[in-house]
C-alpha positions in Angstrom: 47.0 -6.5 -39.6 44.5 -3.3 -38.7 45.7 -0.8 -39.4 45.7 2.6 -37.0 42.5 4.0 -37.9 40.1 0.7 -37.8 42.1 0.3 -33.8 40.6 3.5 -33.4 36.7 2.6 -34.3 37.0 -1.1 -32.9 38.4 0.2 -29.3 35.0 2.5 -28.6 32.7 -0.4 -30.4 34.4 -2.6 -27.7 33.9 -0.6 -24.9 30.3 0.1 -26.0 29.7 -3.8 -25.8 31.2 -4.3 -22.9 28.8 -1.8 -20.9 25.6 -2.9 -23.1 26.7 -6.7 -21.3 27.3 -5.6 -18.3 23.6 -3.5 -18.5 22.2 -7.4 -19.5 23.7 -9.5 -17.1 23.1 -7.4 -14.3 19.2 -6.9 -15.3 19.4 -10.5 -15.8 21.2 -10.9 -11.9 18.6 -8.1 -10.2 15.7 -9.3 -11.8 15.1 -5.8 -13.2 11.7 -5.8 -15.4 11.9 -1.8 -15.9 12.7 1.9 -15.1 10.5 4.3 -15.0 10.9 8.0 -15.5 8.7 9.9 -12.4 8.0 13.0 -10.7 11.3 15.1 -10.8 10.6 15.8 -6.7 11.2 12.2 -5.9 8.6 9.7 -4.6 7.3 9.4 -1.2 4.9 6.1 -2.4 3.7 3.6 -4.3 0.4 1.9 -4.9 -1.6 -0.6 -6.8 -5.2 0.8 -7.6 -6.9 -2.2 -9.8 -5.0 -1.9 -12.8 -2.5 1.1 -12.1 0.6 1.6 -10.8 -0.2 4.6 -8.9 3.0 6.6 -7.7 2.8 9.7 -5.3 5.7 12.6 -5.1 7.5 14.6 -2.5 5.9 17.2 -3.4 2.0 15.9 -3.5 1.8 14.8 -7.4 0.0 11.6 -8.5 1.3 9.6 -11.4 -0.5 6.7 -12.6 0.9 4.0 -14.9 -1.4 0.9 -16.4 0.3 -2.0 -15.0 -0.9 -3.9 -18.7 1.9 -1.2 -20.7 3.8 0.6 -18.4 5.6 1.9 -21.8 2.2 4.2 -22.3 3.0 7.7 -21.1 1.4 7.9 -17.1 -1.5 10.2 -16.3 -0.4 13.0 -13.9 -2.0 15.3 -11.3 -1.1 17.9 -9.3 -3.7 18.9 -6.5 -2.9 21.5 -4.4 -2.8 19.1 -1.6 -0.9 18.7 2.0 -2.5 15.0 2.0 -2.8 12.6 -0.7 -3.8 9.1 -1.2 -4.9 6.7 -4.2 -8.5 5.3 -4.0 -10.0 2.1 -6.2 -12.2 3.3 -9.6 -9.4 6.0 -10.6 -9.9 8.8 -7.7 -7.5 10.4 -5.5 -8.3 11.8 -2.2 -6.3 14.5 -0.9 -6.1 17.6 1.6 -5.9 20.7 0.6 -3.4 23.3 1.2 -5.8 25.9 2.3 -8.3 24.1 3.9 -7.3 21.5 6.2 -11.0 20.5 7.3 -12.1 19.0 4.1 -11.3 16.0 2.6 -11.6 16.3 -1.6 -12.5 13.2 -3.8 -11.0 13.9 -7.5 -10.4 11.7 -10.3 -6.6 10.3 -11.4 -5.5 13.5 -13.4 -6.8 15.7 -10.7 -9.6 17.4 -13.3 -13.0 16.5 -12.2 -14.2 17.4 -8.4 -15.8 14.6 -7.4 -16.9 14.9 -3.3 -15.9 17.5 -0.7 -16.3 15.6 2.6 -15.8 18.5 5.5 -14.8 16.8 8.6 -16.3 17.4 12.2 -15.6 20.8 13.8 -12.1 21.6 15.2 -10.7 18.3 13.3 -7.9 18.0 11.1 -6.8 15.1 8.6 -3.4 13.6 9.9 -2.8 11.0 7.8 -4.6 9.1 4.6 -3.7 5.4 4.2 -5.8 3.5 1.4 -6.1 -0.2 1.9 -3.7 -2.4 -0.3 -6.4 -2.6 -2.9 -7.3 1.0 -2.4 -11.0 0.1 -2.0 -11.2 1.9 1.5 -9.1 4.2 2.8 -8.1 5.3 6.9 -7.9 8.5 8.3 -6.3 9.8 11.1 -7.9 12.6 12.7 -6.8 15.5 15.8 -8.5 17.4 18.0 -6.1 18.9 20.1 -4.1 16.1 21.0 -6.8 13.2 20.9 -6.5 11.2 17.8 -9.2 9.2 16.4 -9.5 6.7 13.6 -11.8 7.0 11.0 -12.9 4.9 7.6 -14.1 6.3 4.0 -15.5 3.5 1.9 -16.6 3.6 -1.9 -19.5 5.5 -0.9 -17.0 8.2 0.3 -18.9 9.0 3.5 -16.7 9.1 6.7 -17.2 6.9 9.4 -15.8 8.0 12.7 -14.7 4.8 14.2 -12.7 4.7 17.4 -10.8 7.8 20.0 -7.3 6.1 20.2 -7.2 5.1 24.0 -4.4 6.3 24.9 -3.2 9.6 23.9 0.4 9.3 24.6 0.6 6.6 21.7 2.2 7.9 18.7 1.1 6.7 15.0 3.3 6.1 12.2 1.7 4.6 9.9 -1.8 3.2 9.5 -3.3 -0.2 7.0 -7.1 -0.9 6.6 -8.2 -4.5 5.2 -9.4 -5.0 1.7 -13.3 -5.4 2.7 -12.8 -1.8 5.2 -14.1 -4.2 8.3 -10.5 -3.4 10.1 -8.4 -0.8 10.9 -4.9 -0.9 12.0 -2.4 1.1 13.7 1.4 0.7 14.0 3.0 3.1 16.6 4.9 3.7 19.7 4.3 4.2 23.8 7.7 2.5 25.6 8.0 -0.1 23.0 6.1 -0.8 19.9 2.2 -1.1 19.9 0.2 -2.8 17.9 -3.6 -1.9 17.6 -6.3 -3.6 15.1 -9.9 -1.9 15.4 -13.1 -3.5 14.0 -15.3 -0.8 12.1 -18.2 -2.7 12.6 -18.2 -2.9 16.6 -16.3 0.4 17.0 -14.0 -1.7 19.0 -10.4 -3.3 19.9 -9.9 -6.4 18.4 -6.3 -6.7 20.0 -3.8 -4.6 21.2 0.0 -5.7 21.0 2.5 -3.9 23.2 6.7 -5.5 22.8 8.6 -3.9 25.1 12.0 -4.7 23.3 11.6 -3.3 20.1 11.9 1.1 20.0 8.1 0.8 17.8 5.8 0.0 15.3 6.3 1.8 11.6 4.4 -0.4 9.0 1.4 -2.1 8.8 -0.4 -4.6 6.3 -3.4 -6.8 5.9 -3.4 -10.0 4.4 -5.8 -9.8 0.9 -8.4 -12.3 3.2 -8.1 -9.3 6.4 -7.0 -12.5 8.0 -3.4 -11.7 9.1 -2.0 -8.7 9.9 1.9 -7.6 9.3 3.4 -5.3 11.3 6.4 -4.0 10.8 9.2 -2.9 13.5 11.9 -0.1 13.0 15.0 -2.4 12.1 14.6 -6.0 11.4 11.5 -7.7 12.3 8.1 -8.3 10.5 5.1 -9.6 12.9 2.1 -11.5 11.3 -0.6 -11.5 13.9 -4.0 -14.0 13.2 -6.5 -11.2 13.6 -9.5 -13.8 15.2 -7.4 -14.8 18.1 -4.4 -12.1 18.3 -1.8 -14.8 18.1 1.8 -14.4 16.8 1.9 -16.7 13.7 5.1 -16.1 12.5 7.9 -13.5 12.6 9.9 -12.5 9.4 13.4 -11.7 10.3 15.6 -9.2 8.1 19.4 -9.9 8.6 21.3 -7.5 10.3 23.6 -5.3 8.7 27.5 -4.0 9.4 27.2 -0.5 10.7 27.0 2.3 8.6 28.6 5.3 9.9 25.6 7.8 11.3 23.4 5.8 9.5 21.0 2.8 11.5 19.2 -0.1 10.0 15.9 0.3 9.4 12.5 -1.1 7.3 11.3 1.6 5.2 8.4 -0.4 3.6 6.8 -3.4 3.7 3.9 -5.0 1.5 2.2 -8.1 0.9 0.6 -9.2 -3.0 -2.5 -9.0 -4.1 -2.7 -12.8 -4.3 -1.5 -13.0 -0.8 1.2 -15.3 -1.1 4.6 -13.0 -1.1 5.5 -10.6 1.5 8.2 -8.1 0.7 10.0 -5.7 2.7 13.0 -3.2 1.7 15.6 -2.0 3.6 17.9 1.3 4.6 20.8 2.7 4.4 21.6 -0.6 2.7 19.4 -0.7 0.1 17.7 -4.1 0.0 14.6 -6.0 -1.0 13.4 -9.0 0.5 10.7 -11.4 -0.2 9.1 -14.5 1.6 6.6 -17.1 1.4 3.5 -15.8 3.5 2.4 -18.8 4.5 6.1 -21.0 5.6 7.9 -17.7 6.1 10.6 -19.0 4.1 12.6 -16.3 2.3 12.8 -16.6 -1.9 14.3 -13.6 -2.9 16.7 -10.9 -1.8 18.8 -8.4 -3.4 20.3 -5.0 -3.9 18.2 -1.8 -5.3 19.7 1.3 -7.0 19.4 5.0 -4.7 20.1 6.0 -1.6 17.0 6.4 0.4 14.3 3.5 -0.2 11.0 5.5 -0.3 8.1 2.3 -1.1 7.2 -0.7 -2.6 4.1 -2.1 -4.2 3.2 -5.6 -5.5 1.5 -5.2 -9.2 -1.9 -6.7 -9.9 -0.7 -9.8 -11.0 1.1 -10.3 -7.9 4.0 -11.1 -10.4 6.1 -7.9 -10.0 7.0 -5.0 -7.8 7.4 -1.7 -8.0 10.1 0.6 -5.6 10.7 3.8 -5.5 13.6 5.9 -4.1 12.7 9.0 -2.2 15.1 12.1 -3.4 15.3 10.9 -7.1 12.3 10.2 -9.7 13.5 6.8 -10.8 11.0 3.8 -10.5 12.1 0.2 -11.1 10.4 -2.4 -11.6 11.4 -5.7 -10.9 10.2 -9.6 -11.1 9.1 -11.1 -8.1 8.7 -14.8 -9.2 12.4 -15.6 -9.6 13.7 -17.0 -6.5 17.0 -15.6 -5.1 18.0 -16.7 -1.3 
């Protein structure tokens, strides 16, 4: 019979085992490759540069993991920036905090100056959105209230490319394709709007207006700059063929009970480097979802950890995927080949 004191040490080893299982099966359950430790701010997004994981903060910091070892300790860099975006061959473009007319081209850790690109006079940088390879990069730029949309490529020149048409439209978020020939906006005027630009006409290629849903927040090409995916505010994912404007296919997110003060939306959607997953996560339930591009059949779906979703990027591999959660420095990494209706 134990006596007293061995209860004593078996009772804590018990509990001990209990949680180390409970850790297993529910990594096994979730799919949960990793957890990384990053920026104390939280992060506002993440990115897959080539090889690297490329994670921006609240509070404009770059982290950057190799997707090969994400064990290896990340490169970091802090640029005084207001704007900040990844860009292919380990630079970062950014916005200064005192200078809101240039446009600065650094490498990962933020040492070397690479470029200063000053933009036209009276013109600020709104917005920095890097393709999903980060080869090419869109930028939003104001004059007074006329917004126009512009392209830097690896040459890091900037290429004005169209005057938005109609000022009243609001832009939340913009997507460029892989091989910088199109630009897309996702937005809002009485319904959401959908607008693709080609940078080599300077023109419309289409422009979507849906009436019944409140707007237009995310936007993706497909790797090919075939298809692209734009996202509405609550539970809807649109893939558009880009040659003739036509609705392919529409990805449907279920909807939710109600959360008290709290409504349903898509914080981030993204598609994989290979081009055959599409993933989208949700708030305030915190969800991921995953479909087959091409049949629009849904593989995978299941719970992530925080309370405000920030991103979500598909590693090189196309194999895993990365997420983020905005007002803590957690990032988890999870596998995206497992299916889970």
């Amino acid at each position: 019979m134990a006596s007293k004191k061995q209860k004593m040490i078996l009772f804590p080893a018990v509990i001990v085992g209990v949680f180390l299982l409970a850790i297993f099966f529910s990594r096994s359950r979730t799919h949960l490759v990793t957890s990384l430790r990053g920026p104390a701010a939280g992060v506002a997004g993440v990115f897959t540069s080539a090889d690297k994981l490329v994670v921006l903060s609240t509070a404009n910091e770059v982290y950057a993991w190799d997707w090969g070892d994400l064990n290896k300790w990340p490169t970091v860099a802090r640029p005084k920036a207001k704007i900040l975006c990844p860009m292919a061959a380990d630079k970062i473009l950014y916005v200064p905090n005192d200078r809101p007319d240039t446009i600065v081209v650094t490498d990962l850790a933020g040492e070397k100056q690479i470029k200063k690109i000053p933009l036209p006079f009276g013109v600020k940088c709104q917005m920095l959105a890097p393709s999903a390879d980060c080869s090419f990069v869109a930028v939003l730029l104001m004059r007074d209230t006329q917004s126009k949309l512009a392209l830097i490529g690896p040459e890091l020149e900037l290429t004005e490319i169209l005057s938005v048409p109609d000022e009243t439209m609001k832009i939340f978020k913009l997507g460029v394709s892989n091989n910088g020939q199109l630009i897309a906006a996702a937005g809002e005027k009485n319904g959401g709007v959908a607008l693709v630009v080609s940078a080599d006409t300077k023109e419309a290629v289409f422009t979507k207006h849906i009436e019944d849903i409140s707007r237009f927040d995310n936007v993706i090409f497909s790797p090919d700059g075939e298809i692209a995916y734009f996202g509405e505010r609550v539970r809807f994912i649109y893939a558009f063929q880009i040659e003739t404007g036509d609705l392919l296919r529409k990805f449907e997110i279920p909807k939710y009970p109600p959360v008290p003060q709290k409504k349903q939306v898509i914080s981030a959607i993204d598609i994989s480097p290979d081009g055959s997953r599409l993933a989208a996560s949700t708030e305030p339930v915190q969800r991921l979802y995953i479909w087959d591009a091409a049949t629009g059949q849904k593989t995978t779906q299941f719970g992530l950890p925080g309370p405000v979703v920030g991103d979500i990027a598909f590693s090189s591999d196309s194999d895993k995927i990365a997420t983020s959660v905005l007002v803590r420095s957690t990032v988890s990494v999870w596998d995206a080949t497992v299916s889970r209706p």
